[in-house]
C-alpha positions in Angstrom: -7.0 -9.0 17.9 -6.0 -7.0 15.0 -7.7 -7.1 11.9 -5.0 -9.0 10.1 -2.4 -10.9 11.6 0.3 -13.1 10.0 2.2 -15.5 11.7 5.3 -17.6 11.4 4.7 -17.2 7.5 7.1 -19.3 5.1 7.8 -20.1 1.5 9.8 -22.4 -0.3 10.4 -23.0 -3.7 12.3 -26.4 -4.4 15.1 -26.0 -2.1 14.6 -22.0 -2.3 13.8 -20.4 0.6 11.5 -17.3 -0.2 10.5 -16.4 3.4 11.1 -16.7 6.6 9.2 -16.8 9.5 7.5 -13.3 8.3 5.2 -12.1 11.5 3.4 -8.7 11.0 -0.1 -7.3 12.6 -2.1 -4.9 10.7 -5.2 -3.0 12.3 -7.9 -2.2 10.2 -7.9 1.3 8.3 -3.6 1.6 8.0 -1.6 2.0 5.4 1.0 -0.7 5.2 4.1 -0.7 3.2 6.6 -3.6 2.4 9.7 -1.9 1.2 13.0 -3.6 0.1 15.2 -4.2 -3.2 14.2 -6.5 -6.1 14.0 -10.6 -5.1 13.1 -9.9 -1.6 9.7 -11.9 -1.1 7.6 -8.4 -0.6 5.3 -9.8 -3.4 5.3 -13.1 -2.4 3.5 -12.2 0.9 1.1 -10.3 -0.6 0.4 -12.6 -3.7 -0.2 -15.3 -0.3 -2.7 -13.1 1.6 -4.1 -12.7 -1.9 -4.7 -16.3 -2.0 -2.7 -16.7 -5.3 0.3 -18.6 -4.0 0.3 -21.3 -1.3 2.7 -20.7 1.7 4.7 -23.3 2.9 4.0 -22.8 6.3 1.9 -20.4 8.7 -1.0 -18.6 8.8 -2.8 -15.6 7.6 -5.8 -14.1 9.4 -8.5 -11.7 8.3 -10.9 -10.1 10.8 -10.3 -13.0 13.2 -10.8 -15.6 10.2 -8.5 -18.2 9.0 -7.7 -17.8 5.3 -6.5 -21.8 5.2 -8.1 -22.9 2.3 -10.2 -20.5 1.9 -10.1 -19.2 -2.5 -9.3 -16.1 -3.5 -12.5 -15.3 -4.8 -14.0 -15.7 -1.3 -11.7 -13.9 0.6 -12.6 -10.0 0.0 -9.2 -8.8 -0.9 -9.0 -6.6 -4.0 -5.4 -6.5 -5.6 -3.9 -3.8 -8.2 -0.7 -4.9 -10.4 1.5 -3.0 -11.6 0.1 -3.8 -15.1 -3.5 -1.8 -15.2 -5.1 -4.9 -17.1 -8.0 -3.2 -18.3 -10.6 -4.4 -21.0 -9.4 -2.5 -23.7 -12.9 -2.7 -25.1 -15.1 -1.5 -22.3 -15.8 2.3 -21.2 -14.0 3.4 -18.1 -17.9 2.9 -16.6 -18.1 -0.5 -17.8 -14.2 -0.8 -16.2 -15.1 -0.1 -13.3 -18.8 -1.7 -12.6 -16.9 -5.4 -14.3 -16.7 -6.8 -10.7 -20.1 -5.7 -9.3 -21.8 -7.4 -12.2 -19.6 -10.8 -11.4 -21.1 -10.3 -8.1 -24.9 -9.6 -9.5 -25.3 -6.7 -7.7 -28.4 -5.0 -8.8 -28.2 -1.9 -11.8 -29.8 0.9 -9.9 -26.8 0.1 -6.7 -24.0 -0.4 -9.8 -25.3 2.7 -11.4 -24.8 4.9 -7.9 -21.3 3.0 -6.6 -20.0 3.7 -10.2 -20.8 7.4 -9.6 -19.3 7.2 -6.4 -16.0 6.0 -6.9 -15.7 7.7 -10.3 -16.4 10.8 -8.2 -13.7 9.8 -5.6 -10.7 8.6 -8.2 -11.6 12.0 -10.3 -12.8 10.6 -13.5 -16.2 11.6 -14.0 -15.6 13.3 -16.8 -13.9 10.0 -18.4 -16.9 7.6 -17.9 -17.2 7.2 -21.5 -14.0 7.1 -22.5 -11.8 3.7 -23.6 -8.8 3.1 -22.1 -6.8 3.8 -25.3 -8.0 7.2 -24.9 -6.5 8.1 -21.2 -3.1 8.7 -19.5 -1.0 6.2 -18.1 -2.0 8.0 -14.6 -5.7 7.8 -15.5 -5.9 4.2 -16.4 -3.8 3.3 -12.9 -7.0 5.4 -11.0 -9.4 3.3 -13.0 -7.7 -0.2 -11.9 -7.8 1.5 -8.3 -11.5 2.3 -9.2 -12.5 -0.8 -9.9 -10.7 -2.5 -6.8 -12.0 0.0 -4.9 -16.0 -0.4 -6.0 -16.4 -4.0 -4.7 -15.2 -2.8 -0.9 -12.4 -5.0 -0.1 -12.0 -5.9 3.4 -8.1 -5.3 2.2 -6.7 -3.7 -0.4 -3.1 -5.0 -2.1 -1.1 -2.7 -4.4 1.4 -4.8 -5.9 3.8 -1.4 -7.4 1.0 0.3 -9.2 2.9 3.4 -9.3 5.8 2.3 -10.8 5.7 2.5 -14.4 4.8 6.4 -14.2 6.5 9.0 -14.7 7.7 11.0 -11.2 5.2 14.0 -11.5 2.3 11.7 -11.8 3.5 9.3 -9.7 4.0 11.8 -7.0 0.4 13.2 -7.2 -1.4 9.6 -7.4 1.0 9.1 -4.5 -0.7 11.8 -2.9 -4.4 11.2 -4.2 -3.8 7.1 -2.9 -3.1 8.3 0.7 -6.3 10.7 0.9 -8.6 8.1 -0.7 -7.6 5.4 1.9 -8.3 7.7 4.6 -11.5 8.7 3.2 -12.9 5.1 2.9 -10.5 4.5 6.2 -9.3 0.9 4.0 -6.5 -1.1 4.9 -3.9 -1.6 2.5 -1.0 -3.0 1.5 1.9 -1.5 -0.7 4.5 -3.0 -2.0 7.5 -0.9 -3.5 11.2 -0.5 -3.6 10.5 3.1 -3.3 11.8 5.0 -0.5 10.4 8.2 -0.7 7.2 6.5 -2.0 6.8 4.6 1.4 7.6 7.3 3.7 5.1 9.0 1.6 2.3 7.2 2.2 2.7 4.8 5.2 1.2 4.4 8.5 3.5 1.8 9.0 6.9 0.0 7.2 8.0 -3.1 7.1 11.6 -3.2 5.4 12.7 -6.8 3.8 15.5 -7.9 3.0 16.0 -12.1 1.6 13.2 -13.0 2.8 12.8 -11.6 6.9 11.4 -8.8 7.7 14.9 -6.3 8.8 12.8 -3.5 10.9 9.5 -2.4 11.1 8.0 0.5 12.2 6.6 4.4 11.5 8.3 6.5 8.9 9.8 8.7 11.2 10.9 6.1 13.7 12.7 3.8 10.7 14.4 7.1 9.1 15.9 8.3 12.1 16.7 5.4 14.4 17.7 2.8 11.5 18.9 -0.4 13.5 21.4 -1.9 11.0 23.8 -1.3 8.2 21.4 -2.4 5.3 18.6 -0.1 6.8 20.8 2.6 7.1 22.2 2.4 3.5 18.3 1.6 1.8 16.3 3.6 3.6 18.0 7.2 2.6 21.9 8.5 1.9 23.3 7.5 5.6 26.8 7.6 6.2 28.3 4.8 7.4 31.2 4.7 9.4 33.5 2.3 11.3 33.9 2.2 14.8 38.1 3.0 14.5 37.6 6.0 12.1 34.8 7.6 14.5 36.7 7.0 17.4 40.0 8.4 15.4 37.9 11.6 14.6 36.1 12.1 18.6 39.9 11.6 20.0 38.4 8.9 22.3 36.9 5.6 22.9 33.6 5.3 22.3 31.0 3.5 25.0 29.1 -0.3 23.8 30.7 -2.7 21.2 29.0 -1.5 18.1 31.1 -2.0 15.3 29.5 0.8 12.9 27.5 4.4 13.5 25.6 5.8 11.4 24.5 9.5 10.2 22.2 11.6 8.5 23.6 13.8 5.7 21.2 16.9 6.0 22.6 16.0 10.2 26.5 17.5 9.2 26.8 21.2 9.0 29.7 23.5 7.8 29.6 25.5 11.1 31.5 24.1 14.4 28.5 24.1 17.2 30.3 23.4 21.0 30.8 19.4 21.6 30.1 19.1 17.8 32.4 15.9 16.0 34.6 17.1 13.4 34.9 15.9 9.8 37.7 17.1 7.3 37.8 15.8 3.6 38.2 17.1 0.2 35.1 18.1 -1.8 34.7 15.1 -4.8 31.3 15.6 -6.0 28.9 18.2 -5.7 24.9 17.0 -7.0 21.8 19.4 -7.1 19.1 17.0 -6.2 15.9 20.1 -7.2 15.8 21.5 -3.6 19.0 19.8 -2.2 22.6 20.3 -2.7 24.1 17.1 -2.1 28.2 17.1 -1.5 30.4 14.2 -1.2 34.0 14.5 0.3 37.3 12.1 0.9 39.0 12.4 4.2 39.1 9.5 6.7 36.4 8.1 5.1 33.9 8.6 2.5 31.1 11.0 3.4 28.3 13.0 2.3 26.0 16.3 3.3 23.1 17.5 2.2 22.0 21.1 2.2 18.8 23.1 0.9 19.2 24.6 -1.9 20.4 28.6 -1.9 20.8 28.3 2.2 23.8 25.9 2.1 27.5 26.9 1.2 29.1 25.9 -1.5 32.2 23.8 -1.5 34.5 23.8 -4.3 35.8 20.6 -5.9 39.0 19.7 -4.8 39.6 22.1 -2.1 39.7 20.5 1.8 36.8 21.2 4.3 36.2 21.0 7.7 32.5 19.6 8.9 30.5 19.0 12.0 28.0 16.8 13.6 26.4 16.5 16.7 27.3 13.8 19.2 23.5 12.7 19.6 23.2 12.8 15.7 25.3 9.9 15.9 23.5 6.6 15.7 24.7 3.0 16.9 23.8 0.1 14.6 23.6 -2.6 15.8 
């Protein structure tokens, strides 16, 4: 059995339905993210496997335990909020150690899992300090700290990252992947982040009102997106109609799929044999940092994305001509 399985989960709210029928298994030591916009019931599920909100209907399991009725406090799942809510008058040690005393754990073992973790999160140096006295990214590792110091069976991470800016986001980004698989932990993450989720994840589930609309790796979500609304949230896809593609191959194309999809970086300036052709007049031209982004206007709408310095450069206004390979083309279903 895995080490936490949710089943046939629902949540209503008056006559508002929240979620729906949300099934997901999670073994223990992955890193689990539930991506999707604003209003989709991500935080809902965790707030439910936190104990804080009642589902409606189904069930949540932790290491083969039924967490029916069972109180927050007694289920052994940590949670960090977007909000640090530290005690602005306790030390970063005193932080950090709050939960171990609630649990009466003895000093000499507080003293040496306060080390520890303060070791771990990189904050040694800070053990004295107040929380007035640190950086927005140091305050978010000492709420992870003192989640952390209690060992969870879980650990839920309700967009902790969110309110930093990108540099420090992008390192604790990278400092929260290498703890977890240091004290192999399971976690949850829940973000409307794209990058942040393929950044960190064993495994995504997208949502979108409510269900869960594809689930999977990284890798296999980015490149094998299974409907319109993945294509467009998960990265810059281009979406195209089943007459306009057709109109552009010269032919009729096999199955009933209405829409295809494709990658930007996928379309290239130079013809390859059996490659699909694109024409359209250059509108926009972004530099995204290490990517040229360029949109054009022909039969449809469409965009390419090129490393910096290696791509070509289109001018605005002038008409191109642009490839993609056939297999590059994805059916959504």
């Amino acid at each position: 059995m895995s080490y936490i399985v949710i089943e046939g989960l629902h949540k209503k709210y008056g006559h508002s339905t929240v979620l729906s029928n949300i099934d997901m298994r999670i073994e223990q030591g992955e890193f689990i993210t539930l991506l999707g916009p604003s209003g989709c019931g991500k935080s809902t599920i965790l707030r439910i496997v936190a104990g804080l909100t009642d589902a409606t209907a189904g069930c949540i399991q932790i290491e083969g335990k039924d967490m029916h009725g069972i109180q927050p406090k007694d289920r052994q799942v940590g949670m960090v909020f977007q909000s640090y809510a530290l005690f602005p008058n306790m030390t970063v040690k005193e932080n950090v150690a709050f939960g171990l005393h609630m649990q009466k754990v003895n000093n000499a073992e507080i003293e040496q899992r306060v080390q520890e973790i303060l070791g771990i999160m990189h904050l040694t140096e800070k053990a004295n300090a107040y929380p007035k006295e640190l950086s927005g990214g140091q305050q978010q590792r000492v709420a992870l700290a003192r989640a952390l110091i209690v060992r969870p069976k879980v650990l839920l991470l309700d967009e902790p990252l969110s309110a930093l800016d990108a540099q420090i986001r992008k390192k604790l980004q990278e400092d929260l992947r290498a703890i977890q698989r240091q004290l192999n932990m399971t976690m949850i993450l829940v973000t409307h982040d794209q990058e942040e989720a393929m950044a960190v994840s064993d495994k995504i589930f997208v949502m979108s009102n409510g269900e869960i609309a594809q689930s999977g790796t990284p890798t296999a979500i980015y490149t094998n997106p299974q409907s319109e609304f993945i294509a467009n949230f998960i990265g810059h896809y281009n979406v195209l109609p089943r007459q306009v593609l057709e109109k552009m191959i010269g032919g009729v194309l096999p199955g009933d799929c209405l829409k295809f999809a494709i990658r930007p970086e996928a379309i290239h300036a130079q013809a390859m044999e059996g490659d699909i052709c694109f024409s359209g007049v250059a509108k926009q031209s972004l530099m995204t940092g290490n990517v040229i982004r360029t949109t054009f206007e022909g039969e449809c709408m469409f965009t390419m994305e090129q490393l910096h310095q290696r791509g070509q450069l289109f001018e605005i206004g002038k008409k191109y001509e642009c490839y993609v390979a056939k297999e590059d083309v994805i059916a959504l279903s």
